[in-house]
Jmol script that loads the backbone (N, CA, C; Angstrom):
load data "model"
ATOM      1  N   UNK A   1     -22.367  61.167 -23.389  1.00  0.00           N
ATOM      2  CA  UNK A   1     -22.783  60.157 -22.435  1.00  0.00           C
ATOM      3  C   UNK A   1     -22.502  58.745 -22.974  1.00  0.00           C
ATOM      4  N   UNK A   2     -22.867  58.800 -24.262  1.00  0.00           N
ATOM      5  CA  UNK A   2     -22.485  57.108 -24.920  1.00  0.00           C
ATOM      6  C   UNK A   2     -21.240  56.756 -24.548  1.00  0.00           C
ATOM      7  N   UNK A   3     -20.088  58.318 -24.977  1.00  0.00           N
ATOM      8  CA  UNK A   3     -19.096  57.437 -24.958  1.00  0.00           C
ATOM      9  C   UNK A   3     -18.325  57.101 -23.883  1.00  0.00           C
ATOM     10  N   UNK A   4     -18.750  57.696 -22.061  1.00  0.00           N
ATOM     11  CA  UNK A   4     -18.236  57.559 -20.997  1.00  0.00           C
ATOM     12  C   UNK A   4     -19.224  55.693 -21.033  1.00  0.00           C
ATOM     13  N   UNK A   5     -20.301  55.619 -21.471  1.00  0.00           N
ATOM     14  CA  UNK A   5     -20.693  54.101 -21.061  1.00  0.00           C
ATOM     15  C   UNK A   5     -19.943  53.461 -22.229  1.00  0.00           C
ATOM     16  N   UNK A   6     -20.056  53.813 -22.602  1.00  0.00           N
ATOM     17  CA  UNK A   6     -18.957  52.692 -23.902  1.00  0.00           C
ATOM     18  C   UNK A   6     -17.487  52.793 -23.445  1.00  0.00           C
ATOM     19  N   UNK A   7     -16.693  53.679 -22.524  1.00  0.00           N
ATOM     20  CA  UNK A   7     -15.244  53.456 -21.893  1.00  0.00           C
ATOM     21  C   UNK A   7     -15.527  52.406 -21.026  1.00  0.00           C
ATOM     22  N   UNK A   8     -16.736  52.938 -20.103  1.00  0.00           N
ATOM     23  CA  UNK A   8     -16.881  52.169 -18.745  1.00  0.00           C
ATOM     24  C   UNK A   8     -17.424  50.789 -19.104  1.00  0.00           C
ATOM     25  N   UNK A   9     -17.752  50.380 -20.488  1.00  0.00           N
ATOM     26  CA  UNK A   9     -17.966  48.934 -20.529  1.00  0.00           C
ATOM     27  C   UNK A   9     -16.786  47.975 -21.146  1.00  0.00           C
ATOM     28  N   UNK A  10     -16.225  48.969 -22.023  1.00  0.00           N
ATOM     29  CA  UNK A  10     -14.661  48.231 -22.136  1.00  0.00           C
ATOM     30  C   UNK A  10     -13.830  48.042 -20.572  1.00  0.00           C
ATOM     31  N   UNK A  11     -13.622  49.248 -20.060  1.00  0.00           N
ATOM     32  CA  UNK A  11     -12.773  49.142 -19.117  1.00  0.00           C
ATOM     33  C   UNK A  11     -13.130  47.525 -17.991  1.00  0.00           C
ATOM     34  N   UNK A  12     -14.577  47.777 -18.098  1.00  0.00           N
ATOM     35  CA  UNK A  12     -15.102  46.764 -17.404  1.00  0.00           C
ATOM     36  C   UNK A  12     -14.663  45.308 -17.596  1.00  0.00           C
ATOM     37  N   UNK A  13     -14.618  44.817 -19.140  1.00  0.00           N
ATOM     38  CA  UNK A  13     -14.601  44.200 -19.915  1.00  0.00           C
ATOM     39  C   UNK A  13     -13.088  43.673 -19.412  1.00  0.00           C
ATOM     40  N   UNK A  14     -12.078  44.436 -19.396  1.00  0.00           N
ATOM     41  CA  UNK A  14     -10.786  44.423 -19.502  1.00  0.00           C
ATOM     42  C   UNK A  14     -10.278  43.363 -18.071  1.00  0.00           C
ATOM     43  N   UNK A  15     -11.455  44.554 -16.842  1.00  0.00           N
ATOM     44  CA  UNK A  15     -11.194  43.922 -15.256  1.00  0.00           C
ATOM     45  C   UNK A  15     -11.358  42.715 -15.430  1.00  0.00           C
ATOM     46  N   UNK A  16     -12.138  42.345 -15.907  1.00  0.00           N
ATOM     47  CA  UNK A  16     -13.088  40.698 -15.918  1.00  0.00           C
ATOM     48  C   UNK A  16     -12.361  39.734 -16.806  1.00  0.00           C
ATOM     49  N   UNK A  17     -11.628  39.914 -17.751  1.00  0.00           N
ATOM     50  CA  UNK A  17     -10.300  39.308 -18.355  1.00  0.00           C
ATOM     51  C   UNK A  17      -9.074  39.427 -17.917  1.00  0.00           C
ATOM     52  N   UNK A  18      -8.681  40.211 -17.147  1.00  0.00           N
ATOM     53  CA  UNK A  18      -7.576  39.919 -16.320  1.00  0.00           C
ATOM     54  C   UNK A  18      -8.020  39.215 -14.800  1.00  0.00           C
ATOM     55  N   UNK A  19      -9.145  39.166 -14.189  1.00  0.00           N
ATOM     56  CA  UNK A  19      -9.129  38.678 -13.659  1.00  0.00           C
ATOM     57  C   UNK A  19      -9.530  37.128 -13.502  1.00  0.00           C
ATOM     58  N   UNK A  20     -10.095  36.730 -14.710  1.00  0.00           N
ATOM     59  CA  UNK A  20     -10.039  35.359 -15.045  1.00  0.00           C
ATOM     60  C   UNK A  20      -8.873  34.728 -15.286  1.00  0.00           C
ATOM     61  N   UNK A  21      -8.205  35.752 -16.085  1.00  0.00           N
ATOM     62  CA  UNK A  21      -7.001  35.272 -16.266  1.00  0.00           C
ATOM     63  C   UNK A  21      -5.734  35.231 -15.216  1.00  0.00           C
ATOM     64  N   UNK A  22      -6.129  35.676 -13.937  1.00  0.00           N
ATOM     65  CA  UNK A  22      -5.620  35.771 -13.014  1.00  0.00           C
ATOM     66  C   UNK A  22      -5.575  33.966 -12.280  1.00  0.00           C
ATOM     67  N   UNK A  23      -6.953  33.942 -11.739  1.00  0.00           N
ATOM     68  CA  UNK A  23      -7.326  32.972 -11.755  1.00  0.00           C
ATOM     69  C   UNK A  23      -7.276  31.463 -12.699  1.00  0.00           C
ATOM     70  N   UNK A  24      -7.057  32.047 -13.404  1.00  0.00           N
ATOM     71  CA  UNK A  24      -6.667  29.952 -14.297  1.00  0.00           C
ATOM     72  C   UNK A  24      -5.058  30.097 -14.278  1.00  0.00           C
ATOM     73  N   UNK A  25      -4.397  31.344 -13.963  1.00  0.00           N
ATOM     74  CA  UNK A  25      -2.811  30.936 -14.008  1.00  0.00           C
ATOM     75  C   UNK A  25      -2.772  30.873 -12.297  1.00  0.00           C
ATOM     76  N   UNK A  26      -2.896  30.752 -11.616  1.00  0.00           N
ATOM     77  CA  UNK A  26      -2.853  30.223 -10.499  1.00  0.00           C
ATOM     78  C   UNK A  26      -3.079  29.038 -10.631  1.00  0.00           C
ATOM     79  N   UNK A  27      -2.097  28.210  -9.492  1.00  0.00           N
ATOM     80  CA  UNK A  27      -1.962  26.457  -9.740  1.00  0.00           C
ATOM     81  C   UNK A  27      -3.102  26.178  -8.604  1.00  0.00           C
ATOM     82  N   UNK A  28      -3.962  25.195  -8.793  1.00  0.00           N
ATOM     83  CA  UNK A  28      -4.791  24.818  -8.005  1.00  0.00           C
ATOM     84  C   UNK A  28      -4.228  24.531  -6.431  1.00  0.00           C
ATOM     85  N   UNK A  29      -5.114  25.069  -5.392  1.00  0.00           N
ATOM     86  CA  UNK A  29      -4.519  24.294  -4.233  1.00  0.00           C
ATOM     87  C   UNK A  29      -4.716  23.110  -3.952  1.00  0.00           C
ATOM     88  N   UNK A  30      -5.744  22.417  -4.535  1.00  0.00           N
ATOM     89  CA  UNK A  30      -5.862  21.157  -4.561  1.00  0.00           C
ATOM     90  C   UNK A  30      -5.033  20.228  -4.690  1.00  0.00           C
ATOM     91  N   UNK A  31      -3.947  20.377  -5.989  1.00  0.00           N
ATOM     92  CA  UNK A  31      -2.964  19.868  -6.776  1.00  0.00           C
ATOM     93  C   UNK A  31      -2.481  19.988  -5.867  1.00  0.00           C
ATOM     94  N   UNK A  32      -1.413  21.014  -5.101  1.00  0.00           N
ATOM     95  CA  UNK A  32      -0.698  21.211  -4.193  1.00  0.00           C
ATOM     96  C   UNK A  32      -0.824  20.318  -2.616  1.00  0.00           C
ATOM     97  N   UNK A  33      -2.153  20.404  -2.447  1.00  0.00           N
ATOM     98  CA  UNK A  33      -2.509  19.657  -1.188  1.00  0.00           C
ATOM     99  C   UNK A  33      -2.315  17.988  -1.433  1.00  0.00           C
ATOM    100  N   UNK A  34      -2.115  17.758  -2.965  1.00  0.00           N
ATOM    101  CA  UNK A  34      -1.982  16.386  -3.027  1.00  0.00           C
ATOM    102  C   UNK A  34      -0.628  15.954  -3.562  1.00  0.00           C
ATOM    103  N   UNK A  35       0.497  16.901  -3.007  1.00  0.00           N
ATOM    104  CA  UNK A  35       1.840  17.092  -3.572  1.00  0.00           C
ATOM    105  C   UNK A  35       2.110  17.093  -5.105  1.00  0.00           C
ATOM    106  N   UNK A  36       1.255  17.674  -5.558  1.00  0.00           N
ATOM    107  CA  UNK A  36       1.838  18.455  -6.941  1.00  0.00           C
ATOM    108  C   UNK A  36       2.630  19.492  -6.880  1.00  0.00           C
ATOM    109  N   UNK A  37       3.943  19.821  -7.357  1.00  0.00           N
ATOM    110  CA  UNK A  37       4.516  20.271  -7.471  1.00  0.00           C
ATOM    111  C   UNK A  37       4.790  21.215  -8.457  1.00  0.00           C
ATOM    112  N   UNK A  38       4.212  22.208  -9.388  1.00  0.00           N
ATOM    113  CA  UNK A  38       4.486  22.502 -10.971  1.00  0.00           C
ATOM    114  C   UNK A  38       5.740  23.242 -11.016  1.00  0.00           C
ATOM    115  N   UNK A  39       6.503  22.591 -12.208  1.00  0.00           N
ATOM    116  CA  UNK A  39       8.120  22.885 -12.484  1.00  0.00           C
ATOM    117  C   UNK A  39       8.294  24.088 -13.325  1.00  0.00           C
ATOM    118  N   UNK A  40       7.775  23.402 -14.770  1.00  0.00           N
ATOM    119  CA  UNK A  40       8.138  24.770 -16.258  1.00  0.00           C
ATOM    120  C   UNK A  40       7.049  24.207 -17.138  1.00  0.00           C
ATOM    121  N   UNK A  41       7.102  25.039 -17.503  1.00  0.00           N
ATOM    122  CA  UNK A  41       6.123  25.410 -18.893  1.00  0.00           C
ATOM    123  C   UNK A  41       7.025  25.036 -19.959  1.00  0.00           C
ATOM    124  N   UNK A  42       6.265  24.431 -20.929  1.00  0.00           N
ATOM    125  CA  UNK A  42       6.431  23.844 -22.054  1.00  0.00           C
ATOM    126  C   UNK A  42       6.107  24.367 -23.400  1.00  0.00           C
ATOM    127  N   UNK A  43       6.478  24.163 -24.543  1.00  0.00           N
ATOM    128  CA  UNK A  43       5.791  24.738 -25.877  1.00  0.00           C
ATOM    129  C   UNK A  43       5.031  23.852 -26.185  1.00  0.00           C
ATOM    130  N   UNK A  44       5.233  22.335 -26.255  1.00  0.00           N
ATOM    131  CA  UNK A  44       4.593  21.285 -26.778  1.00  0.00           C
ATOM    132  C   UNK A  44       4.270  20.222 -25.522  1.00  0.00           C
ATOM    133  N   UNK A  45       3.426  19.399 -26.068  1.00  0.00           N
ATOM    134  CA  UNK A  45       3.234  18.111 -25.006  1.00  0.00           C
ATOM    135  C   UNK A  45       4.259  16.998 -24.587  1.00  0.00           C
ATOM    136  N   UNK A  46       4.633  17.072 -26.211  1.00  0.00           N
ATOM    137  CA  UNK A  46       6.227  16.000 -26.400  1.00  0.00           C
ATOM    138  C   UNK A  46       7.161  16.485 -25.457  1.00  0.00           C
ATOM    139  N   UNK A  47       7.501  17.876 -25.167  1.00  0.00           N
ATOM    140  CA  UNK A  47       8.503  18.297 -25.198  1.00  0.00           C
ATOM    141  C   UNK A  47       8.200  18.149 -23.363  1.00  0.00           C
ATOM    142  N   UNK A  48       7.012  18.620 -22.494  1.00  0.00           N
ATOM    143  CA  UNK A  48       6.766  18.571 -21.586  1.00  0.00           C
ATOM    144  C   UNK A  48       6.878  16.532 -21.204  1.00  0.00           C
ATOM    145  N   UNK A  49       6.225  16.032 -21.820  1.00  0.00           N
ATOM    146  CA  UNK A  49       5.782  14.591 -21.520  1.00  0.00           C
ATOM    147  C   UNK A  49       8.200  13.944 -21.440  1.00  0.00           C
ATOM    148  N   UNK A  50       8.780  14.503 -22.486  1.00  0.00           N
ATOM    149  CA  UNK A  50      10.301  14.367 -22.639  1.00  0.00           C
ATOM    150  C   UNK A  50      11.124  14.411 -20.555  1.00  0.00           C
ATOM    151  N   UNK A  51      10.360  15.782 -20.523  1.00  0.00           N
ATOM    152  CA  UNK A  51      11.163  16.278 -19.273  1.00  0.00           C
ATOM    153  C   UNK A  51      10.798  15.592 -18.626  1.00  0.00           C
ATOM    154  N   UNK A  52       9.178  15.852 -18.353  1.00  0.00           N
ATOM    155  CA  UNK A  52       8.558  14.502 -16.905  1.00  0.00           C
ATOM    156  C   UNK A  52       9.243  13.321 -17.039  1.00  0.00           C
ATOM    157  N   UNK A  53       9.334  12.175 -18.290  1.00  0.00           N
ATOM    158  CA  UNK A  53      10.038  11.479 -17.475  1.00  0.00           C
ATOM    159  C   UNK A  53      11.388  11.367 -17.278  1.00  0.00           C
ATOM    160  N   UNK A  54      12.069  12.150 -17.951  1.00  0.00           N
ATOM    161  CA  UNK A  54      13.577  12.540 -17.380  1.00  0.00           C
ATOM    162  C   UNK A  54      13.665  12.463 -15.654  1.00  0.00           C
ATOM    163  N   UNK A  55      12.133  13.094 -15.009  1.00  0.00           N
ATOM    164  CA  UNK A  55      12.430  13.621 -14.082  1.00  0.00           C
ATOM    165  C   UNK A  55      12.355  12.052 -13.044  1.00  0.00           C
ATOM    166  N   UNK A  56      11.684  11.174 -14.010  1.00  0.00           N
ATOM    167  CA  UNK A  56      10.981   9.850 -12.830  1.00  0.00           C
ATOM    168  C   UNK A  56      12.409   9.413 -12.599  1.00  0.00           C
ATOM    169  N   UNK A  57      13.259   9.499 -13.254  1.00  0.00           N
ATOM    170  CA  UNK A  57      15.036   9.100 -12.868  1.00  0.00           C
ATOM    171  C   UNK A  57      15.588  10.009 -11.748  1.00  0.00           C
ATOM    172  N   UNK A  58      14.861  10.802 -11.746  1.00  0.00           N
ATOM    173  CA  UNK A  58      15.442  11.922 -10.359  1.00  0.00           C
ATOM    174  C   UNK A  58      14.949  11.592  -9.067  1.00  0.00           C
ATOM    175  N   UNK A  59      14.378  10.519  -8.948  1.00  0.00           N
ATOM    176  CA  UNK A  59      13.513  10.024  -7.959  1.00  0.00           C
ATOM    177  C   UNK A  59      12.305  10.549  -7.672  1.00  0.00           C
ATOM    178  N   UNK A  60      11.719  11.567  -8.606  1.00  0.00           N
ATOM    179  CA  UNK A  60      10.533  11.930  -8.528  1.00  0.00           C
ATOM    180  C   UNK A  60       9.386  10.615  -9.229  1.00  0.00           C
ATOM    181  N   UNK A  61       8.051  10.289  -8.279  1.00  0.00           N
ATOM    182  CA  UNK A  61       7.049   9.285  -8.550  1.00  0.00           C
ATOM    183  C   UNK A  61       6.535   9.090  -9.812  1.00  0.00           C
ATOM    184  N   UNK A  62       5.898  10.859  -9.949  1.00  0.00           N
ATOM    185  CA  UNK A  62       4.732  10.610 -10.824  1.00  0.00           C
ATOM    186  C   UNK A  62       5.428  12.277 -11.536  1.00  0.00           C
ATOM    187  N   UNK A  63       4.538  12.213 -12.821  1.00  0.00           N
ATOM    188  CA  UNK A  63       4.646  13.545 -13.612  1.00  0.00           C
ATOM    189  C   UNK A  63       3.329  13.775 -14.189  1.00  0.00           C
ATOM    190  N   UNK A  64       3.105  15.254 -14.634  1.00  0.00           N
ATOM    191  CA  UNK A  64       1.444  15.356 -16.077  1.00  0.00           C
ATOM    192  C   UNK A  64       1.738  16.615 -16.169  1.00  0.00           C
ATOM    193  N   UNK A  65       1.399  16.196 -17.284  1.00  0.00           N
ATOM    194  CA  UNK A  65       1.489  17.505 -18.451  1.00  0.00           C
ATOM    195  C   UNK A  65       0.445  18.235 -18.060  1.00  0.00           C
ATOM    196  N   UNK A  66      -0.046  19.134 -17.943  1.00  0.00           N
ATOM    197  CA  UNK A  66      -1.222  19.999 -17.776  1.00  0.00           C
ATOM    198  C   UNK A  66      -1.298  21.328 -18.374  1.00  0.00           C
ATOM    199  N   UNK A  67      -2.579  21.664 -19.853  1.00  0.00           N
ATOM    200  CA  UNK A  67      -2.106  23.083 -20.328  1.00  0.00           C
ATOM    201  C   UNK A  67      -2.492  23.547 -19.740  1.00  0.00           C
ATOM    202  N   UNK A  68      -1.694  24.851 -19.663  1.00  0.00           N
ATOM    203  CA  UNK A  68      -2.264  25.895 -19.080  1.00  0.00           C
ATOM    204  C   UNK A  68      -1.568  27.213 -19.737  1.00  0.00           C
ATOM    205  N   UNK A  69      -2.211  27.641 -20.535  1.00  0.00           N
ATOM    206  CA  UNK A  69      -2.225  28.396 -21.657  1.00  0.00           C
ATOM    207  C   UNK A  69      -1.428  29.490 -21.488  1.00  0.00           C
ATOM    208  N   UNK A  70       0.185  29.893 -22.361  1.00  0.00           N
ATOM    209  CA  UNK A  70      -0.078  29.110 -23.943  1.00  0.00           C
ATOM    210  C   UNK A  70       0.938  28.469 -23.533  1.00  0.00           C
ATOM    211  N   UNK A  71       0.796  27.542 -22.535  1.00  0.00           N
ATOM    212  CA  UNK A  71       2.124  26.059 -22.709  1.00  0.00           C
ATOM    213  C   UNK A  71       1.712  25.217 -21.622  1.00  0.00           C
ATOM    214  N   UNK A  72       2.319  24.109 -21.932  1.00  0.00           N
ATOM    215  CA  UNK A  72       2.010  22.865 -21.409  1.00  0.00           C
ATOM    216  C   UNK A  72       3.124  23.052 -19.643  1.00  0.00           C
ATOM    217  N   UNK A  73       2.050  22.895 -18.766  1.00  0.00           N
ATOM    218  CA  UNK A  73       2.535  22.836 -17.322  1.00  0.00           C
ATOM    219  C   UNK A  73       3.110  21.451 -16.811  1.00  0.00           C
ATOM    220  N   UNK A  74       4.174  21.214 -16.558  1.00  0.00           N
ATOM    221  CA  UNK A  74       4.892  20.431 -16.259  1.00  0.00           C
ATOM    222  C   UNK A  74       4.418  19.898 -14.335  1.00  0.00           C
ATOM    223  N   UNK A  75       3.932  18.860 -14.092  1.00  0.00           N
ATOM    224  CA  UNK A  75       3.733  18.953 -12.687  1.00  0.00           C
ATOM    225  C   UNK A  75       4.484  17.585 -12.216  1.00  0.00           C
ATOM    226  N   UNK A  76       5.021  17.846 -11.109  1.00  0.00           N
ATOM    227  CA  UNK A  76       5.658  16.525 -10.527  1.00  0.00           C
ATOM    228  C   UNK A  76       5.108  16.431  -9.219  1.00  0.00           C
ATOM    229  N   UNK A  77       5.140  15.199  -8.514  1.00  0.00           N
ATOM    230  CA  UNK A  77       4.650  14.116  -7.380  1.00  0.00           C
ATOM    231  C   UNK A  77       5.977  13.409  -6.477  1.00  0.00           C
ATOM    232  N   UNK A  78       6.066  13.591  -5.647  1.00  0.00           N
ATOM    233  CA  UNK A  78       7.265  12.981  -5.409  1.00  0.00           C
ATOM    234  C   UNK A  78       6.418  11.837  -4.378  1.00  0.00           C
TER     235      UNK A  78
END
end "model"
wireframe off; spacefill off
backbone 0.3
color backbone group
């Protein structure tokens, strides 16, 4: 008996971490409703903060780095 409640509390365990993790990799609709755009993922901030403003020459407005684990989310504004 322990060890069907000790599967069923891992297994449990498992649902509830993928589904958080479901949820924070989804891009906010908020962001979206306020024309955020998210491009690529990044390793570093430099390397994300490099591209954004590469991108303000593309005629895009605005850029931000945003982590979102394990790399830095690239978001643009036009």
């Amino acid at each position: 008996m322990r060890q069907k409640a000790a599967r069923f509390g891992v297994t449990l365990a498992m649902a509830a971490t993928l589904a958080v993790g479901a949820l924070a990799a989804a891009p906010p609709a908020s962001a979206k409703a306020l024309g955020w755009t998210p491009y690529q993922g990044y390793k570093t901030l430099t390397a994300c903060a490099k591209a954004g403003a590469a991108h303000l020459s593309w005629g895009w407005k605005e850029y931000e780095c945003r982590w979102d684990s394990p790399y830095y989310m690239l978001w643009l504004r036009s």
